[in-house]
N, C-alpha and C positions, 0 to 999 in steps of 0.2 A: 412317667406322665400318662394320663387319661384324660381322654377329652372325648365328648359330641358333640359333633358336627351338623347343623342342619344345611341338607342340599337342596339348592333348588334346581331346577330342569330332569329331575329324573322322574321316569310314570313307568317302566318300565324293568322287568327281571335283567333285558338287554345292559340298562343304564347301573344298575346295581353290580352287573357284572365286569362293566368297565371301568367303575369307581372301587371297587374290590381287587380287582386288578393293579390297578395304579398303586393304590395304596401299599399292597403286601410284596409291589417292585421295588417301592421306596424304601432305602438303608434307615433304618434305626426302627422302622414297624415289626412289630411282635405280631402286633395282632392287630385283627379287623373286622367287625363285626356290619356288614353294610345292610339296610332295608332301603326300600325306595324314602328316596327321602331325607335319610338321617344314616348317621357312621358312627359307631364306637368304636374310636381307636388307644389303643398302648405301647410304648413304645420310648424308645429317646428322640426321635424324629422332632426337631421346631413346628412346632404348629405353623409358621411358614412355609416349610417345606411342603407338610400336609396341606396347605391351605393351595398351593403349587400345583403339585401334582391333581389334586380335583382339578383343580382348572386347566390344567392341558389335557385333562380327559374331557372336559368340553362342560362341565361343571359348575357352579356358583357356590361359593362357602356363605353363606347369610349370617349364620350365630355359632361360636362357638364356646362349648361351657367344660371346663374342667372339672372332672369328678373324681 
């Protein structure tokens, strides 16, 4: 699976780096490509999960589009 993510509440390198974080904690992420803003992730992970862990990093998942 591939997916992007658009984030809301991030303006910052700060916010990028705790949404990058979470993500490459989370079991089945490969990879993680994070900008303020927006995530492209790969992975076996459920976009649930993903959709999870953003949000306990303090987070909003608005759209997400598989590619």
């Amino acid at each position: 699976m591939k997916a992007k993510l658009i984030i809301s509440g991030m303006s910052c390198g700060h916010c990028v780096k705790r949404v990058d974080n979470a993500l490459k904690d989370l079991e089945g992420v490969t990879s993680a490509e994070v900008k303020v803003g927006e995530a492209i992730v790969e992975g076996s992970a459920s976009i649930e999960a993903i959709k999870e862990a953003i949000d306990d990093a303090g987070y909003d998942v608005e759209k997400v589009e598989e590619i």
